[in-house]
ZADRENZA-515770 format. One record per residue (C-alpha): residue in one letter; x, y, z. Coordinates in steps of 0.1 Angstrom, whole numbers. Each point is the difference from the previous one (the first is absolute). Layout:
BEGIN
{code=A, X=X, Y=Y, Z=Z}
...
***
This chain:
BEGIN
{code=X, X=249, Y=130, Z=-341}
{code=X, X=-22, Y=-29, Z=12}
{code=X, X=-32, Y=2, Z=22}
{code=X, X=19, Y=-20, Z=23}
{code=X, X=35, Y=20, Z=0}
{code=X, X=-26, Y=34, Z=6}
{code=X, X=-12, Y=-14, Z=30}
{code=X, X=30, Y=-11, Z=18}
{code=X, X=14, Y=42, Z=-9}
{code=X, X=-35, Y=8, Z=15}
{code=X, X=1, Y=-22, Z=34}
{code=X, X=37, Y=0, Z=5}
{code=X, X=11, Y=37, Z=-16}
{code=X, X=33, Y=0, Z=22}
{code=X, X=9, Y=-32, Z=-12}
{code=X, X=-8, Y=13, Z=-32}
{code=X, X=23, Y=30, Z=4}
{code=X, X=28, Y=-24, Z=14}
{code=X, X=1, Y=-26, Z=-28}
{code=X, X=1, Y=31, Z=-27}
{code=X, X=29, Y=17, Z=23}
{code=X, X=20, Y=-31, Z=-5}
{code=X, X=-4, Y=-4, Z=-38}
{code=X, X=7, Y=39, Z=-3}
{code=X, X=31, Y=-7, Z=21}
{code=X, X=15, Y=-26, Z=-23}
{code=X, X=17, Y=16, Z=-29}
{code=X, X=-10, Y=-18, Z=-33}
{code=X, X=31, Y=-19, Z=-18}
{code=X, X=2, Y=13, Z=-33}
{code=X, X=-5, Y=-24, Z=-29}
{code=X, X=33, Y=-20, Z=-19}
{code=X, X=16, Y=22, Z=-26}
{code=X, X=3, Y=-18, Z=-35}
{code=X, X=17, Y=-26, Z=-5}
{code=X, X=13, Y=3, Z=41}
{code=X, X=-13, Y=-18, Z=33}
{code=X, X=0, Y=7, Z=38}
{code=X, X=7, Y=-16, Z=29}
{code=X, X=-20, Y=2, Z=33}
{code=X, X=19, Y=-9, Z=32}
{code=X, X=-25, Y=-5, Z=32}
{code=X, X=16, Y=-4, Z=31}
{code=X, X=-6, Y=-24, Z=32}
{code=X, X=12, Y=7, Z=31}
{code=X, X=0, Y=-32, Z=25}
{code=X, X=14, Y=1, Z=36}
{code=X, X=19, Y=-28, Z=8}
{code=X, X=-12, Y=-27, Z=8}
{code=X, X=-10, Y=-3, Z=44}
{code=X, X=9, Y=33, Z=5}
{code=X, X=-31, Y=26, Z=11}
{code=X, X=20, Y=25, Z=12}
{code=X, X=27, Y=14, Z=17}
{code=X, X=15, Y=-19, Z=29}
{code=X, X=-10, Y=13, Z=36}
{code=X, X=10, Y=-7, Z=34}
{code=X, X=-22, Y=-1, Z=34}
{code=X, X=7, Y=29, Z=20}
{code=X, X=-13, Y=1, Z=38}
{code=X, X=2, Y=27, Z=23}
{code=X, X=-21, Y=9, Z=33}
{code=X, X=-31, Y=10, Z=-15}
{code=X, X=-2, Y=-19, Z=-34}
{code=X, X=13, Y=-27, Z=-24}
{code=X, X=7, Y=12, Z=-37}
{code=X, X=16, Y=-14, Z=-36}
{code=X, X=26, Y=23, Z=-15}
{code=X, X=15, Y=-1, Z=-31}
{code=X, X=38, Y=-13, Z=3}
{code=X, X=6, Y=12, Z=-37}
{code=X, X=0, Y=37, Z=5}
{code=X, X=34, Y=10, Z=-5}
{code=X, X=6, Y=20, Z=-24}
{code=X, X=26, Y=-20, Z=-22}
{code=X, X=-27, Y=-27, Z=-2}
{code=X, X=-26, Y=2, Z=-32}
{code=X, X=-31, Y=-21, Z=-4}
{code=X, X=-15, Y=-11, Z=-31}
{code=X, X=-33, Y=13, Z=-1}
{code=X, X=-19, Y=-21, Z=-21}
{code=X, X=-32, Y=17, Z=1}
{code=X, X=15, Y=24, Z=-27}
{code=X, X=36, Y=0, Z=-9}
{code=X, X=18, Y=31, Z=-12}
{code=X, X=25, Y=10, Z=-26}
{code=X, X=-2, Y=-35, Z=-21}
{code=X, X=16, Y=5, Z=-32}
{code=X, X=-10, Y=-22, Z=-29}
{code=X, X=28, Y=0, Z=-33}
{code=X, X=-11, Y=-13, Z=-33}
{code=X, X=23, Y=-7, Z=-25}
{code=X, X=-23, Y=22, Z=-27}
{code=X, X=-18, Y=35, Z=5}
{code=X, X=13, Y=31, Z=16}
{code=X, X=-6, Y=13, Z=34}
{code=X, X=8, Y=35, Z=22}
{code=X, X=30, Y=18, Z=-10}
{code=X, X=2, Y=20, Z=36}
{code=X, X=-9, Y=-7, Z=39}
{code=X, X=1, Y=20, Z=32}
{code=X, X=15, Y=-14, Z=32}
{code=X, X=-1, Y=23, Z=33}
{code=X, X=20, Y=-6, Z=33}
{code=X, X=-20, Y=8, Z=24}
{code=X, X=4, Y=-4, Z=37}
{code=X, X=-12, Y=-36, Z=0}
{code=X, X=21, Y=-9, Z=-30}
{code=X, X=-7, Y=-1, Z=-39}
{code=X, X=-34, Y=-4, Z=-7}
{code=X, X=4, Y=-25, Z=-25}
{code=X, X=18, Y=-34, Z=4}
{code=X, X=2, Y=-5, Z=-41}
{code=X, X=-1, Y=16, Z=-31}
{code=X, X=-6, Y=-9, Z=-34}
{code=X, X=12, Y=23, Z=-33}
{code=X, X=4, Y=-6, Z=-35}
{code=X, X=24, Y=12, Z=-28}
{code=X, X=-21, Y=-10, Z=-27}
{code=X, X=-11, Y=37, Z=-9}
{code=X, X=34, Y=6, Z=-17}
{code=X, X=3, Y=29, Z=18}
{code=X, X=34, Y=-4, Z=13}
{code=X, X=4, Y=-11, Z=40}
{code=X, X=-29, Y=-2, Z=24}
{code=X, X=-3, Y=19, Z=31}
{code=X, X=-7, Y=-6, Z=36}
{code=X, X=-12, Y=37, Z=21}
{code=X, X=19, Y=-7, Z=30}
{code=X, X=-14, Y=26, Z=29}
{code=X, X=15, Y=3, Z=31}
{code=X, X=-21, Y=9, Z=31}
{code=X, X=23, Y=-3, Z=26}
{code=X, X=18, Y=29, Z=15}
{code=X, X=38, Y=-16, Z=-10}
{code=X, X=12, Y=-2, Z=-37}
{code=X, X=1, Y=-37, Z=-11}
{code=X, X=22, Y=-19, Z=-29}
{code=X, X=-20, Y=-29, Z=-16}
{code=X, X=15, Y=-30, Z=-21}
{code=X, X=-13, Y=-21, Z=-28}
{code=X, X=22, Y=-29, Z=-6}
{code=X, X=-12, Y=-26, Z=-25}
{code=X, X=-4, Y=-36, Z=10}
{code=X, X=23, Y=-29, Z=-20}
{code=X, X=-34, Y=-12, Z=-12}
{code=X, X=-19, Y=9, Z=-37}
{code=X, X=-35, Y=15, Z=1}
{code=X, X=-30, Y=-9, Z=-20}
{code=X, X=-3, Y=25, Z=-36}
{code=X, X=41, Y=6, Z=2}
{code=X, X=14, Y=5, Z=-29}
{code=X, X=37, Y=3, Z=9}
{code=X, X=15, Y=-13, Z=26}
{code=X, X=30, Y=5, Z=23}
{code=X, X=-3, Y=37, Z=-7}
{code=X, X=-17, Y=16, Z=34}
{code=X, X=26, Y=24, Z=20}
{code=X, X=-6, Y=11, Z=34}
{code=X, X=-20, Y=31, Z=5}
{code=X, X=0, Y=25, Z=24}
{code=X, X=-13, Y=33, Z=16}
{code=X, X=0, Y=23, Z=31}
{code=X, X=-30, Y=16, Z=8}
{code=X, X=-4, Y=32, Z=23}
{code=X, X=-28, Y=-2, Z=27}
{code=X, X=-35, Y=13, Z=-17}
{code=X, X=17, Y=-5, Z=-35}
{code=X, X=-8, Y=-23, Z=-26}
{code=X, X=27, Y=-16, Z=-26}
{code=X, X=-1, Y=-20, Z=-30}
{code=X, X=14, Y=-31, Z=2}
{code=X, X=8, Y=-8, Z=-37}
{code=X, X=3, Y=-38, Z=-9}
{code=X, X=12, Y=-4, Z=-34}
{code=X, X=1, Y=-42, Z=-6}
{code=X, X=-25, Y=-30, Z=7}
{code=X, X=7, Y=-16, Z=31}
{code=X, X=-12, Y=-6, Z=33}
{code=X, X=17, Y=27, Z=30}
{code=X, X=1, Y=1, Z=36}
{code=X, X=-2, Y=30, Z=8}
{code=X, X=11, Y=7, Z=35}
{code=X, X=9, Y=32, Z=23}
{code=X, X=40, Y=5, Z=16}
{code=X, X=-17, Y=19, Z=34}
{code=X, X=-26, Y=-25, Z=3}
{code=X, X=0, Y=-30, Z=-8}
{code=X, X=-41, Y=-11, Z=8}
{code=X, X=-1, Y=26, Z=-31}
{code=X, X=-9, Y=-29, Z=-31}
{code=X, X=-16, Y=-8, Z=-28}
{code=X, X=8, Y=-23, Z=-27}
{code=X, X=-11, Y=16, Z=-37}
{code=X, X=-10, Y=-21, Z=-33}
{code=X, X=16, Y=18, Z=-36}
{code=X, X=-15, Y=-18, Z=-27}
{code=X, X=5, Y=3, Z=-36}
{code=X, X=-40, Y=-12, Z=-4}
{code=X, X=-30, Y=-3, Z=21}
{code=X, X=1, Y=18, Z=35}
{code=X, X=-28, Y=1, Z=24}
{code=X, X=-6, Y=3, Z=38}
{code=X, X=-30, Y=1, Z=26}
{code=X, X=-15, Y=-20, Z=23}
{code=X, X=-8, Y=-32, Z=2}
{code=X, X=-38, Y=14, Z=-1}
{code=X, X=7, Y=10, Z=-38}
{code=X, X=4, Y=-19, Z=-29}
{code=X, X=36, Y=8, Z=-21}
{code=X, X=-9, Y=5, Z=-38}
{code=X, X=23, Y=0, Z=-26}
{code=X, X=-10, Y=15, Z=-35}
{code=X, X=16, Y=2, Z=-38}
{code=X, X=11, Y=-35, Z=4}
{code=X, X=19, Y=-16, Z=-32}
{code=X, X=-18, Y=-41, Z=-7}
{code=X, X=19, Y=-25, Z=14}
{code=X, X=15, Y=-14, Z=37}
{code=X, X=4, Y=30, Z=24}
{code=X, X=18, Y=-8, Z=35}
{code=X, X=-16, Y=19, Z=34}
{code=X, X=17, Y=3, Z=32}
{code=X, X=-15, Y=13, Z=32}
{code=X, X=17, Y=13, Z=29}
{code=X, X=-17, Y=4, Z=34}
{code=X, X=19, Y=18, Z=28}
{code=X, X=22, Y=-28, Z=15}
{code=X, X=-21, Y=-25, Z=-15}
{code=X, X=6, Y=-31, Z=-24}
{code=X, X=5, Y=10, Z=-34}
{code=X, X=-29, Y=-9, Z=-22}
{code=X, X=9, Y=-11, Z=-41}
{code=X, X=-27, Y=-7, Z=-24}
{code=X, X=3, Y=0, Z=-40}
{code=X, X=-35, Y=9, Z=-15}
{code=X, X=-2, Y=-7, Z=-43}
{code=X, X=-15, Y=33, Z=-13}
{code=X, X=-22, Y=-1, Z=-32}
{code=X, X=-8, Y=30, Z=-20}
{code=X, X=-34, Y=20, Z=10}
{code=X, X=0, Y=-25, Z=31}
{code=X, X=-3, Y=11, Z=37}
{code=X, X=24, Y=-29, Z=20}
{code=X, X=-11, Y=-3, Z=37}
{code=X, X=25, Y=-20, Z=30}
{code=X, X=6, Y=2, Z=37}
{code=X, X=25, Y=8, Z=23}
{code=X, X=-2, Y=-16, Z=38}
{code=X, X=24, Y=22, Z=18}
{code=X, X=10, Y=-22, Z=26}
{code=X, X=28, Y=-22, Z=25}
{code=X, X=-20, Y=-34, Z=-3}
{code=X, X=18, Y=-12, Z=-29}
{code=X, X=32, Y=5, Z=12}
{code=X, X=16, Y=-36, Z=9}
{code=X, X=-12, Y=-7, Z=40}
{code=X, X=26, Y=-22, Z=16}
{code=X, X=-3, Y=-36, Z=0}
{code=X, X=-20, Y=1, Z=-33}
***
């Protein structure tokens, strides 16, 4: 340690304790395998562009004048760009989780998106569905007509389904690569949308960085899904023993504005 690095731990000992806090809190990637490389995936949230906030109108009464938010109903969602949840990231190499737990709660599922891969070889992949409410609900994964990233057959995703008891949790099994919306017959604000890969799987926030490991050399594609979000594609050349680094922006401005 340097004269000059021992005094700033001496004058400034809680900035000292926060900058080592922050390193301890950031696991360390591990190195390339042999003859493998790695992808890193850092994602950029932007707001669009003009908008600070959600839209309020002027309210007067007798005693004062306030701004309330018009955008409080409850079918109405808000990106929140200051950290967006539940974006998945595929990669057409590596592996990813084999299993995921969703809840319905009172105020809905608690997650909006889900991301799970069959590269394991383990036979299907399974989604913990627990119900929290006090009626028994039926949930629904249908496939989309659309291939996902890492699939190595195609066309054959079935529908799914399970009833779940109230304060019970089932397996949802889901046996093919495919993407599924997965939605509930007694309500239908219960959804999520889940990812099955054949390959690399990953979700978070868009304060994490996706990493993808065991890649093969050669041209791998990524795809990242933000919650109702534009759909982001890169394709990132992997070399063996070589870390690859690109960026996401989750955002609407580059979807086509009228006029332009």
């Amino acid at each position: 340690m340097t004269q000059h690095r021992r005094a700033a731990i001496t004058l400034f000992p809680g900035l000292a304790a926060m900058l080592l806090a922050a390193c301890a809190s950031a696991p360390a990637l591990p190195d390339p395998q042999p003859g493998k490389g790695q992808i890193v995936v850092s994602l950029k949230a932007t707001p669009k562009e003009g908008v600070r906030g959600p839209r309020k109108e002027r309210v007067v009464d007798d005693y004062a004048t306030s701004h309330e938010s018009i955008e409080s109903g409850r079918q109405y969602q808000r990106v929140k760009y200051d950290e967006i949840p539940d974006v998945v990231v595929l990669c057409s190499g590596g592996t990813g989780p084999a299993a995921a737990q969703l809840v319905a709660a009172k105020d809905g599922l608690d997650h909006s998106q889900l991301a799970l891969s069959l590269a394991g070889g383990q036979g299907p992949v399974r989604v913990n569905v627990t119900n929290r409410r006090d009626k028994a609900l039926t949930f629904v994964a249908v496939p989309r007509d659309a291939e996902v990233v890492g699939a190595t057959t195609t066309g054959a995703a079935r529908i799914s389904d399970v009833a779940v008891a109230p304060g019970q949790t089932v397996v949802l099994n889901l046996a093919s690569a495919a993407i599924y919306d997965l939605t509930c017959e007694e309500d239908e604000n219960l959804t999520c949308v889940v990812y099955v890969t054949s390959a690399g799987a990953w979700i978070g926030t868009t304060k994490q960085k996706a990493f993808f490991d065991g890649l093969a050399p050669g041209e791998h594609d990524v795809i990242v899904y933000g919650p109702r979000l534009p759909v982001v594609r890169r394709t990132v050349r992997v070399a063996a023993g070589v870390r690859e680094q690109t960026e996401a922006e989750l955002t609407v401005n580059r979807l086509h504005k009228c006029g332009h």
